[in-house]
N, CA, C and O atoms as CSV, one atom per row, in Angstrom:
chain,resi,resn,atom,element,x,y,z
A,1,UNK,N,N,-19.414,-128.002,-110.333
A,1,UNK,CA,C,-18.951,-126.984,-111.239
A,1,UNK,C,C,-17.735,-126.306,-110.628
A,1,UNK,O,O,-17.820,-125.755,-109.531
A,2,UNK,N,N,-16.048,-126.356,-111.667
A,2,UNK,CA,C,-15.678,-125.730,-110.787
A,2,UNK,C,C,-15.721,-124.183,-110.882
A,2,UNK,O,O,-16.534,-123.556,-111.560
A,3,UNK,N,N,-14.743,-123.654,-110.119
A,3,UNK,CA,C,-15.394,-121.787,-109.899
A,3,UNK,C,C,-13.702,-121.507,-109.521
A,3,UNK,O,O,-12.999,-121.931,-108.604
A,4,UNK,N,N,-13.455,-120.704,-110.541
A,4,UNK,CA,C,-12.474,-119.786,-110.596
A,4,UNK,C,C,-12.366,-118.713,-110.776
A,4,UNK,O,O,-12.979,-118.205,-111.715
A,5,UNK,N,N,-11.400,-117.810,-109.802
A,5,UNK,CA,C,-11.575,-116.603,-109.830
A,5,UNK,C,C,-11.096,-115.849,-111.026
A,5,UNK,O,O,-10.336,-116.418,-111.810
A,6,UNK,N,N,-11.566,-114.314,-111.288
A,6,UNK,CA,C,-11.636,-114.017,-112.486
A,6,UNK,C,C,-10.067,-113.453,-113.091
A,6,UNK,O,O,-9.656,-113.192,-114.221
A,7,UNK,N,N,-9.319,-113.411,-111.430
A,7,UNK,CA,C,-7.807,-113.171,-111.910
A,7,UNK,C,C,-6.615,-114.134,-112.147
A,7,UNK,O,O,-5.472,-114.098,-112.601
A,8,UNK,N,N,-7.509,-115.035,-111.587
A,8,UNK,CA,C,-6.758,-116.714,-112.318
A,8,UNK,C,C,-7.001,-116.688,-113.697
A,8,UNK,O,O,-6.025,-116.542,-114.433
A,9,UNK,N,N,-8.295,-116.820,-114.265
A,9,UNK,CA,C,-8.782,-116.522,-115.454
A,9,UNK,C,C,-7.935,-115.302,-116.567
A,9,UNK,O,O,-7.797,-115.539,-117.767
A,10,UNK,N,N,-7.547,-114.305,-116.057
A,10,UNK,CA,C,-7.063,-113.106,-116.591
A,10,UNK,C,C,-6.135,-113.051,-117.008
A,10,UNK,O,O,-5.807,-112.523,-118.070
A,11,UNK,N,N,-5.280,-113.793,-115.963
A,11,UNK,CA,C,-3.834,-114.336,-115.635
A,11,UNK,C,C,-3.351,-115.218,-116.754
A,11,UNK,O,O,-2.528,-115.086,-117.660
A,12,UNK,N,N,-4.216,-116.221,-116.333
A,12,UNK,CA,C,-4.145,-117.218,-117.497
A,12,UNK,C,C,-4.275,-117.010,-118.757
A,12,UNK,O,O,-3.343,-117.319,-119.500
A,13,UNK,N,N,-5.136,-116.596,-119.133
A,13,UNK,CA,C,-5.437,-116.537,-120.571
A,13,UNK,C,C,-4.204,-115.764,-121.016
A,13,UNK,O,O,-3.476,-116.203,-121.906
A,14,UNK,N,N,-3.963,-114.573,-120.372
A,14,UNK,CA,C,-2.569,-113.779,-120.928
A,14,UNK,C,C,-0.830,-114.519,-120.852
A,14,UNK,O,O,0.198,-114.235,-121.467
A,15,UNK,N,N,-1.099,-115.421,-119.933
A,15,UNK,CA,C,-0.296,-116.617,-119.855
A,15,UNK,C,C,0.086,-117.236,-120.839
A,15,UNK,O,O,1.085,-117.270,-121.557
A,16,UNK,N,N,-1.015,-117.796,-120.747
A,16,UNK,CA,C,-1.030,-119.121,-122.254
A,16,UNK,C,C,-0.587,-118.652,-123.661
A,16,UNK,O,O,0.255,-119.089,-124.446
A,17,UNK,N,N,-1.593,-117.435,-123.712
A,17,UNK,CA,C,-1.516,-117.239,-124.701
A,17,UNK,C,C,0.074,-116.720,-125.222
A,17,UNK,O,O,0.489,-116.938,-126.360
A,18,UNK,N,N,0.709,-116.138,-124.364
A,18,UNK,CA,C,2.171,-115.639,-124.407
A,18,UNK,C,C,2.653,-117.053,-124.272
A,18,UNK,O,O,3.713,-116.917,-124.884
A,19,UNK,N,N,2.637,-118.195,-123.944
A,19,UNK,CA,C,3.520,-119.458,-124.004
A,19,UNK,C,C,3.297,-119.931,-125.185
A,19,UNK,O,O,4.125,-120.675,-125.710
A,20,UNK,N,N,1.999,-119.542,-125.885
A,20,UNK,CA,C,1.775,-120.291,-127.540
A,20,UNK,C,C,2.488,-119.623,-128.066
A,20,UNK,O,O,3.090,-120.304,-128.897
A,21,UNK,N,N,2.943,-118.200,-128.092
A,21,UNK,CA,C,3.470,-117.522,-129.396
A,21,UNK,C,C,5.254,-117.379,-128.602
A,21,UNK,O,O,6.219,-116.814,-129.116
A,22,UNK,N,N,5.219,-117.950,-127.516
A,22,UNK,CA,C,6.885,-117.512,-127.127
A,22,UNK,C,C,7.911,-117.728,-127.923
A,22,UNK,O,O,7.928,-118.915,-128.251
A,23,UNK,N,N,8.787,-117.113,-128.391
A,23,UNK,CA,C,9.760,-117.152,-129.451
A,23,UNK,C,C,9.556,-116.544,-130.682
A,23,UNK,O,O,10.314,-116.256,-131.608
A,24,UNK,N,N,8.145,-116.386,-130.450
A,24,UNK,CA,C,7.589,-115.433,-132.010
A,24,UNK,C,C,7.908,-114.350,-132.256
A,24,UNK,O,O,8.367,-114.080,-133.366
A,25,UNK,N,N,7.718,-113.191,-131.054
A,25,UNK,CA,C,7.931,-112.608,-131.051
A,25,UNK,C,C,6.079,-111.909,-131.931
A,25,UNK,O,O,5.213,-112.463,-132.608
A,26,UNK,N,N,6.325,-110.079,-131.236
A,26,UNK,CA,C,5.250,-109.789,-131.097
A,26,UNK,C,C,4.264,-109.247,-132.221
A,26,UNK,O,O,3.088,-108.932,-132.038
A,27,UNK,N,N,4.947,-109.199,-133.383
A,27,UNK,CA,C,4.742,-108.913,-134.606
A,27,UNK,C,C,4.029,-110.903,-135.268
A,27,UNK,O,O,3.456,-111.227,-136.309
A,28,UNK,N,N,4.334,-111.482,-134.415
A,28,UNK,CA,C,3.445,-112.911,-135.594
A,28,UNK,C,C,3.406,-113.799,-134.484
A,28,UNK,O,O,3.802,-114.963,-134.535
A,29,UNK,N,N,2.712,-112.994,-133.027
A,29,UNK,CA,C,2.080,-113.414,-132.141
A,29,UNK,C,C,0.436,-114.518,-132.944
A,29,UNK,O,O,0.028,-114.547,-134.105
A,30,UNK,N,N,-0.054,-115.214,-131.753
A,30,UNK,CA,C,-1.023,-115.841,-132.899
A,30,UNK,C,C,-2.318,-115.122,-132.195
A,30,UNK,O,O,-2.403,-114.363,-131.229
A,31,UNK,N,N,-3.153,-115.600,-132.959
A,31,UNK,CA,C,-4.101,-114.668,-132.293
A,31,UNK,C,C,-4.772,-114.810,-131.524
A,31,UNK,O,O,-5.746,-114.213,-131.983
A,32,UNK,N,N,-5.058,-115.161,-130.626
A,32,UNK,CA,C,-5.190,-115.049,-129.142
A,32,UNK,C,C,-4.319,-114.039,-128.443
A,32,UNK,O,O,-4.819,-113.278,-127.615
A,33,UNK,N,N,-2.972,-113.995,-128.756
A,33,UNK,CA,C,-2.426,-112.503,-128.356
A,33,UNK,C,C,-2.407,-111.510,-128.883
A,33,UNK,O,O,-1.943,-110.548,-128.271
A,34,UNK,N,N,-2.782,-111.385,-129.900
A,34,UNK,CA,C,-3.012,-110.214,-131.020
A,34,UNK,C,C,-4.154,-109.778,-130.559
A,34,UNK,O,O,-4.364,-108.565,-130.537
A,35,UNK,N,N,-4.898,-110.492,-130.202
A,35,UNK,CA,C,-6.441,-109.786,-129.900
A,35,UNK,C,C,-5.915,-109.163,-128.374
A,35,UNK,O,O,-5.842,-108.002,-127.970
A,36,UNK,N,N,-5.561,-110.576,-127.674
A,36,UNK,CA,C,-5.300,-109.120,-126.164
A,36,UNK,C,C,-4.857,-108.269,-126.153
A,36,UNK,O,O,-5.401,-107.335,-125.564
A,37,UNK,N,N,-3.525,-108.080,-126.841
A,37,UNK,CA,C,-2.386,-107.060,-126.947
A,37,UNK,C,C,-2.822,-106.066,-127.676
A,37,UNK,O,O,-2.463,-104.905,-127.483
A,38,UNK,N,N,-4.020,-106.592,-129.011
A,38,UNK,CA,C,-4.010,-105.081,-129.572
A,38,UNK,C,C,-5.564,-104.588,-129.369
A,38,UNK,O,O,-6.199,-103.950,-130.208
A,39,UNK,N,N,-6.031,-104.999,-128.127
A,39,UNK,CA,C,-7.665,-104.058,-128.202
A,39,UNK,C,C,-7.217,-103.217,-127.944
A,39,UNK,O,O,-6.164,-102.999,-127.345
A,40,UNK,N,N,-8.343,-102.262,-128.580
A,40,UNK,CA,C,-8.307,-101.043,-128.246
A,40,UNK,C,C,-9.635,-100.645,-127.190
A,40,UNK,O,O,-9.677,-99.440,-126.943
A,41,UNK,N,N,-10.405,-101.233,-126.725
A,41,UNK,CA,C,-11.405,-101.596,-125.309
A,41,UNK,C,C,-10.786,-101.331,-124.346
A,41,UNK,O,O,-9.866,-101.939,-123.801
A,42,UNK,N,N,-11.605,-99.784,-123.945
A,42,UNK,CA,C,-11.503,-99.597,-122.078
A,42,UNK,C,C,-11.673,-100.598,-121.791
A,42,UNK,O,O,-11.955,-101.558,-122.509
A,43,UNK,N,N,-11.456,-100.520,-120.099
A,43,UNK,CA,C,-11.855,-101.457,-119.174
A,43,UNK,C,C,-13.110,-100.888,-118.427
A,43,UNK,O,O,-13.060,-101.129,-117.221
A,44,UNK,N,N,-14.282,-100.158,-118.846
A,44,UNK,CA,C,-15.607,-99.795,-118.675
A,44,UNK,C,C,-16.087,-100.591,-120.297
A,44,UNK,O,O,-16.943,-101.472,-120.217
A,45,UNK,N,N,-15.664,-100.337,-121.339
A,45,UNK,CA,C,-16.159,-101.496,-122.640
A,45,UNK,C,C,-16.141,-102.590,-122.118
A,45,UNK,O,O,-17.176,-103.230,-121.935
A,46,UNK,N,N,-14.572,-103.154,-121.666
A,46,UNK,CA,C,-14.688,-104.847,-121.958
A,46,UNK,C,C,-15.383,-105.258,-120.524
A,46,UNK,O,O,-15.748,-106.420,-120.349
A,47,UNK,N,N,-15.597,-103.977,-119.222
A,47,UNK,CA,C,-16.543,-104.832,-118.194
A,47,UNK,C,C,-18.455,-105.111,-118.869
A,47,UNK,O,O,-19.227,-106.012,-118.542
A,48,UNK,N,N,-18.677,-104.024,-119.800
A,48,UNK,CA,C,-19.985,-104.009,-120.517
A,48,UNK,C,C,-20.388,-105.293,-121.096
A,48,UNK,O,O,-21.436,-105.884,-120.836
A,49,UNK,N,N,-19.321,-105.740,-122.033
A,49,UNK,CA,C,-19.293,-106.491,-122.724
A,49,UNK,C,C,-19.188,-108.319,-121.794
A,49,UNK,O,O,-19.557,-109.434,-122.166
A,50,UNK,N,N,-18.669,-107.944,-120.810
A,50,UNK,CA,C,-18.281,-109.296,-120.195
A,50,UNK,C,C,-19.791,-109.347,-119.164
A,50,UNK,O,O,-20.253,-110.456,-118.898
A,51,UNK,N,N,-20.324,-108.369,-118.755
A,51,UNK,CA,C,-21.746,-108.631,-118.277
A,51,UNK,C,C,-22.975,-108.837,-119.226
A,51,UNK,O,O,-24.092,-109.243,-118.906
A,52,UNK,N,N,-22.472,-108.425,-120.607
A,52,UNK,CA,C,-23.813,-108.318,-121.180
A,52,UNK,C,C,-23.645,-109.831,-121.636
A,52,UNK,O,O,-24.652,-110.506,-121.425
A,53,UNK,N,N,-22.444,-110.584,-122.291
A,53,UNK,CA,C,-22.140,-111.582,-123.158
A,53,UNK,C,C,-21.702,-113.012,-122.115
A,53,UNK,O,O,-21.360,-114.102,-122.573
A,54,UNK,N,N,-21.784,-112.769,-121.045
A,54,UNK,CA,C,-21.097,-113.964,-119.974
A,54,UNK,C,C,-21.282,-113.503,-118.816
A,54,UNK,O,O,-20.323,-113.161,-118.124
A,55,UNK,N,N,-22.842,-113.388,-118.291
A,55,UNK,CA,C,-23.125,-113.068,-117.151
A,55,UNK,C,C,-22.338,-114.503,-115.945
A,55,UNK,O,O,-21.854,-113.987,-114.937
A,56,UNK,N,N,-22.264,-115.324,-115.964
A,56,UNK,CA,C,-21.630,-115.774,-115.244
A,56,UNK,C,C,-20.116,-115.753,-115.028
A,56,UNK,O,O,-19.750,-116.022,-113.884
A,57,UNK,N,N,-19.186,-115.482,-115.927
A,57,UNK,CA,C,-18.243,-114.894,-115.689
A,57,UNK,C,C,-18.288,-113.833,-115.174
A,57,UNK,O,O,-17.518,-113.856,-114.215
A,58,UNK,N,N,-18.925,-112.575,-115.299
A,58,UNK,CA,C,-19.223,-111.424,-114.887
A,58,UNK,C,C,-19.782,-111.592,-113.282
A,58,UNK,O,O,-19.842,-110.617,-112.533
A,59,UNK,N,N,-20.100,-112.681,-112.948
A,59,UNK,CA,C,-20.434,-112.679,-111.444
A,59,UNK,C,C,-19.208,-112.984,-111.022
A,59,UNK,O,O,-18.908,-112.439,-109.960
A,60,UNK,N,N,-18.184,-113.856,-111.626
A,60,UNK,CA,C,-17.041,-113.829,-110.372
A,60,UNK,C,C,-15.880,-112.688,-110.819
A,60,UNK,O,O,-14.693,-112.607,-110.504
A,61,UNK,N,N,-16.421,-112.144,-111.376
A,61,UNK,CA,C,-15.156,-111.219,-111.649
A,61,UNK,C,C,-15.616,-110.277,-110.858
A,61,UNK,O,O,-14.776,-109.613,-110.251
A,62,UNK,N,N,-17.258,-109.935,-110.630
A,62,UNK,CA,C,-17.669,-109.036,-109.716
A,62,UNK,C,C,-16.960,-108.530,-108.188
A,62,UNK,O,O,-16.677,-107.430,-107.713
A,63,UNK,N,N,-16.850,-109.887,-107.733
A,63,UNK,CA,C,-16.629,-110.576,-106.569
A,63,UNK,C,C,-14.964,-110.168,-106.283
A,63,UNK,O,O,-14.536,-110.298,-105.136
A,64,UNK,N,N,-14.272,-109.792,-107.115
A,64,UNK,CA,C,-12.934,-110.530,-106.956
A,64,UNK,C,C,-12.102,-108.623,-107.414
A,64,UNK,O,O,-11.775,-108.459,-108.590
A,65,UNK,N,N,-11.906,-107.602,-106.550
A,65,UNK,CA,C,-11.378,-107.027,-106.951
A,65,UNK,C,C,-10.139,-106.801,-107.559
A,65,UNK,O,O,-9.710,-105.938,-108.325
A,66,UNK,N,N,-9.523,-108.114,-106.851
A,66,UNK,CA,C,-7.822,-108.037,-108.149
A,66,UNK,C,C,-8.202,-108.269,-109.212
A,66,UNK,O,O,-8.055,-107.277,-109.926
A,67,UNK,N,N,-8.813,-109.434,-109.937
A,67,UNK,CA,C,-8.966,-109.276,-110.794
A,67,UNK,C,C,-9.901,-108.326,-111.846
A,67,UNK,O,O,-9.925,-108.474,-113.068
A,68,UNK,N,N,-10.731,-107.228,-111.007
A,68,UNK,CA,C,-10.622,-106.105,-111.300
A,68,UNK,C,C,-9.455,-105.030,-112.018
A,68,UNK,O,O,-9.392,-104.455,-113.105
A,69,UNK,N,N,-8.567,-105.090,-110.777
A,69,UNK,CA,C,-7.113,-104.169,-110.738
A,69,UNK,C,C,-6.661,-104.982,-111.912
A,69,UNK,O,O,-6.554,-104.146,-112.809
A,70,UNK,N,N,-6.438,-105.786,-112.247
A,70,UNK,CA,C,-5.812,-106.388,-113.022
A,70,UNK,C,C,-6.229,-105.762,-114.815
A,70,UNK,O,O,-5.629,-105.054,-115.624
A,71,UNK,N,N,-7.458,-106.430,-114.808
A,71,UNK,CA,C,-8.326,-105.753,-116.152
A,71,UNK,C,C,-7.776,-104.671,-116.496
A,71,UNK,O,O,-7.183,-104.386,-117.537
A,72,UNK,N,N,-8.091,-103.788,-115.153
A,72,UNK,CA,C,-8.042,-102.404,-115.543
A,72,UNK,C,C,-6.499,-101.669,-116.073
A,72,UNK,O,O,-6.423,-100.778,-116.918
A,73,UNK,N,N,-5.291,-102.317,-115.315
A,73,UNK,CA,C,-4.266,-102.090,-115.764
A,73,UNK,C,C,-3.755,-102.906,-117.286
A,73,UNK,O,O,-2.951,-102.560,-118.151
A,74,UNK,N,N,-4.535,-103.994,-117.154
A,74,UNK,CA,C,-3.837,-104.494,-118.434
A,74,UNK,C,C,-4.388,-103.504,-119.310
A,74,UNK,O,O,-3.529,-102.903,-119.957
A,75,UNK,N,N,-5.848,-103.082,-119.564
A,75,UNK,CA,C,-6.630,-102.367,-120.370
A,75,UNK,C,C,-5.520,-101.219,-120.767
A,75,UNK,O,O,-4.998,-100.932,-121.845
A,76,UNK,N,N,-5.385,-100.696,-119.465
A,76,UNK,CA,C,-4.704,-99.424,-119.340
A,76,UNK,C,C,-3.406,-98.852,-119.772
A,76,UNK,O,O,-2.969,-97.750,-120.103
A,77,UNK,N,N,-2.768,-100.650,-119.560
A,77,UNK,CA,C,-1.367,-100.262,-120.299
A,77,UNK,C,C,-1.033,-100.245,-121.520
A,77,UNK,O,O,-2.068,-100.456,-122.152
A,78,UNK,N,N,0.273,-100.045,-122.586
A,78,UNK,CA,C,0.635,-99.912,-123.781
A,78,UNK,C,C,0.894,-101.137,-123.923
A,78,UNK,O,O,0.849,-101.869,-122.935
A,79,UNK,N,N,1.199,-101.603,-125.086
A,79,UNK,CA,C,1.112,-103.272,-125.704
A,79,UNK,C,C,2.252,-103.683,-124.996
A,79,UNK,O,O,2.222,-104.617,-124.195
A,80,UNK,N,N,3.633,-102.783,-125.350
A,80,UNK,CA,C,4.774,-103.672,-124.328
A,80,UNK,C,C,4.398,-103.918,-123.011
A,80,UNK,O,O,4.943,-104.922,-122.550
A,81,UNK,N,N,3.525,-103.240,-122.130
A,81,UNK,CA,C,3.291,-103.468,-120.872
A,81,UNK,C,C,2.593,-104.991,-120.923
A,81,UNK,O,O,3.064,-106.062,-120.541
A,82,UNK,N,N,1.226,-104.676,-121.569
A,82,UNK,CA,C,0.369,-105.846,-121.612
A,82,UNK,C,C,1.330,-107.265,-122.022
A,82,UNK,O,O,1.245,-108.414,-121.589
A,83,UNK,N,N,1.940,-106.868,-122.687
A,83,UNK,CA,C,3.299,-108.166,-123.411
A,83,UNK,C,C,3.804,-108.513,-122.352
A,83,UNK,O,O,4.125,-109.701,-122.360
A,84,UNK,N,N,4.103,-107.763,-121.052
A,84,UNK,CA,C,4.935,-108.208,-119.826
A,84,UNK,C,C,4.500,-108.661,-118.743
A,84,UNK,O,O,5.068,-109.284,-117.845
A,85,UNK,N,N,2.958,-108.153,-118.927
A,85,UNK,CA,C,1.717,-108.750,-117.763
A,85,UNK,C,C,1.433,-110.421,-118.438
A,85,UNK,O,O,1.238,-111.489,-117.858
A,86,UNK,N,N,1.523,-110.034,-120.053
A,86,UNK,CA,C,0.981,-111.651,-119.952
A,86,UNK,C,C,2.277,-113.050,-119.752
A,86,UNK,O,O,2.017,-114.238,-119.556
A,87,UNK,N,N,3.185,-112.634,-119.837
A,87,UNK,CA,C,4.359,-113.305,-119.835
A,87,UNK,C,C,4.704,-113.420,-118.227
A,87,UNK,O,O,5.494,-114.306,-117.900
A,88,UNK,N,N,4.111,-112.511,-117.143
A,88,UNK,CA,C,4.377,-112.832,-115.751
A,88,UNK,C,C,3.359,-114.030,-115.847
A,88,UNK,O,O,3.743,-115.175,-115.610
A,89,UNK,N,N,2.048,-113.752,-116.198
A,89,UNK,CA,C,1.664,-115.393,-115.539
A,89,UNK,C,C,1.256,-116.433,-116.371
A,89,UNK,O,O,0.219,-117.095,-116.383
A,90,UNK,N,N,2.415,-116.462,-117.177
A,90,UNK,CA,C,2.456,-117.605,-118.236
A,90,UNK,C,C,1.878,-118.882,-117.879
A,90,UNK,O,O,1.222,-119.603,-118.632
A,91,UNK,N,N,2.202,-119.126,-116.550
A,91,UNK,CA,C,2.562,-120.806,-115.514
A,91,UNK,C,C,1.164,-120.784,-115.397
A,91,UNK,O,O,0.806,-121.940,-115.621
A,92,UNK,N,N,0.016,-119.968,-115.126
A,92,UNK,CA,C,-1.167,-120.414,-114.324
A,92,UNK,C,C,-2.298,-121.495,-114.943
A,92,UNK,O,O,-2.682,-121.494,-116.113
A,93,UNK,N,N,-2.659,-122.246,-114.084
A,93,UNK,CA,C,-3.351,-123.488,-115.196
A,93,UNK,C,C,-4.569,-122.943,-115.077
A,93,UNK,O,O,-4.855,-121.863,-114.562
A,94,UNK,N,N,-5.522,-124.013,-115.749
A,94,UNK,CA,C,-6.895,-123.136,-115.826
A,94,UNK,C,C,-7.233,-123.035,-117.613
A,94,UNK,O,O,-8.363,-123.251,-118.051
A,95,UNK,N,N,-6.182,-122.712,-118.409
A,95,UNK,CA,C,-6.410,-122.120,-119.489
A,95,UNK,C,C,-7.841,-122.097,-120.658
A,95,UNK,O,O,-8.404,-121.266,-121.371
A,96,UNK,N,N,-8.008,-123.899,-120.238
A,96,UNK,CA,C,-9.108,-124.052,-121.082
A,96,UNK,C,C,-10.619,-123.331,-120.966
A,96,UNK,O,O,-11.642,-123.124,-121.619
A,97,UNK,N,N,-10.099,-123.137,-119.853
A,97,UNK,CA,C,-11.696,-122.143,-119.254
A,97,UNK,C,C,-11.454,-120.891,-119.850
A,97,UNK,O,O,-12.368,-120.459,-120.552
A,98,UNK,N,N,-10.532,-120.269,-119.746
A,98,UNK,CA,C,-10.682,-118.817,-119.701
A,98,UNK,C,C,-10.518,-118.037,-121.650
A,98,UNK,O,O,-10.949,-117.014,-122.180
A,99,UNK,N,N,-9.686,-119.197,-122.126
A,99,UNK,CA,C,-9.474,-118.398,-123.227
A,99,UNK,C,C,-10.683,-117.727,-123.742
A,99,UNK,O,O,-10.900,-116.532,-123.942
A,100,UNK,N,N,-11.681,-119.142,-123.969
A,100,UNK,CA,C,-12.752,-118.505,-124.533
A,100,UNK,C,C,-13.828,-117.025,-123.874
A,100,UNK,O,O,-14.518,-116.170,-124.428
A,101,UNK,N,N,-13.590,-117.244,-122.904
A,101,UNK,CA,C,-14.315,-116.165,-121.923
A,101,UNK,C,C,-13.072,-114.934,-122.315
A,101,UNK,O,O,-13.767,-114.129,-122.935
A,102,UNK,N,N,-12.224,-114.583,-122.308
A,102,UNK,CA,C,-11.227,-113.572,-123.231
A,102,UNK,C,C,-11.581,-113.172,-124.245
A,102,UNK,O,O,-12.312,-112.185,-124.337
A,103,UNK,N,N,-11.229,-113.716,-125.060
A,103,UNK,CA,C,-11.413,-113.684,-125.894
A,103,UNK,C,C,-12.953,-113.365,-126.760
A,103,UNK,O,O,-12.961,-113.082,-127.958
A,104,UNK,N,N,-14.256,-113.474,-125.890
A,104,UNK,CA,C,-15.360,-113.396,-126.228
A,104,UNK,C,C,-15.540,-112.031,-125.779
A,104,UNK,O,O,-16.412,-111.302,-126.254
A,105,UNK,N,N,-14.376,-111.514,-124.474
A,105,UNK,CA,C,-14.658,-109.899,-123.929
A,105,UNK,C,C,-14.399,-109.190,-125.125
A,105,UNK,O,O,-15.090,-108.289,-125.601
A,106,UNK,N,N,-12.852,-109.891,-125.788
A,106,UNK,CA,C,-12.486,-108.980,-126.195
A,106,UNK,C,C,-12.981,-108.662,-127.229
A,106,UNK,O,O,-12.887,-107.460,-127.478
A,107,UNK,N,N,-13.616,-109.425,-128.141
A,107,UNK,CA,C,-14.150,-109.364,-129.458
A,107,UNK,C,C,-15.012,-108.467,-129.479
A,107,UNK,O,O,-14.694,-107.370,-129.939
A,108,UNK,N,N,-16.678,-108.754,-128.859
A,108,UNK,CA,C,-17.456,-108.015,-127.766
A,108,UNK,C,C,-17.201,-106.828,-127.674
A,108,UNK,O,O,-17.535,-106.143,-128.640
A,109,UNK,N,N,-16.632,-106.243,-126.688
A,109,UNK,CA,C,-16.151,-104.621,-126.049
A,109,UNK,C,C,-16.362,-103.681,-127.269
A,109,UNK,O,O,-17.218,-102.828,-127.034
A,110,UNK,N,N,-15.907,-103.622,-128.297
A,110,UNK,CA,C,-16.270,-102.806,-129.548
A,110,UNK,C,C,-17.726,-102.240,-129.366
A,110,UNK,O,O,-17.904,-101.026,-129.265
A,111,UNK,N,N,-18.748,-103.126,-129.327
A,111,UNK,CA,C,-20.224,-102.812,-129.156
A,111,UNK,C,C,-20.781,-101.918,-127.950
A,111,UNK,O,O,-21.885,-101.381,-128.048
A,112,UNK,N,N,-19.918,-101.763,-126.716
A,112,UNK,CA,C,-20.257,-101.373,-125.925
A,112,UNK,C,C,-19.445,-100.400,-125.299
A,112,UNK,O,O,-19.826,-99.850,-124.265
């Protein structure tokens, strides 16, 4: 099994997802970035949500305080920020793992 850390994962997904919609621009982003860019989920929601809904993701993210720091600032910042975090790590591979684990926080976090 492999095991990646949760800021490769974080990275990535905000990556990718900014390389699918690049040129779109942020108004007809697709959605995979629409959902990152526009939660409105602390980063105490989407950690709730990522332990209650993907306890095994939730163990390596445990583990891994950048990708802590990371969460928490993307959470934290305004959409242009988050737009500039996900476009720094466009390059990171991994993607197929993580979208769905994203994307399941982000949906999720509302409930909690």
């Amino acid at each position: 099994m492999m095991k990646l850390s949760l800021t490769k994962i974080a990275a990535t997904v905000g990556g990718v997802a900014l390389a699918l919609s690049a040129g779109a621009g942020l108004a007809s982003a697709d959605p995979v970035t629409d959902e990152m860019v526009n939660t409105t989920c602390t980063y105490d929601q989407a950690n709730a949500a990522l332990h209650a809904e993907n306890p095994t993701a939730a163990q390596y993210f445990d583990q891994s305080p950048a990708n802590q720091q990371f969460m928490q600032e993307f959470l934290g910042s305004p959409k242009d920020k988050r737009v500039s975090m996900i476009n720094q790590v466009r390059g990171n591979q991994g993607i197929e793992y993580v979208i769905p684990v994203f994307q399941q926080m982000v949906r999720a976090c509302h409930k909690y």
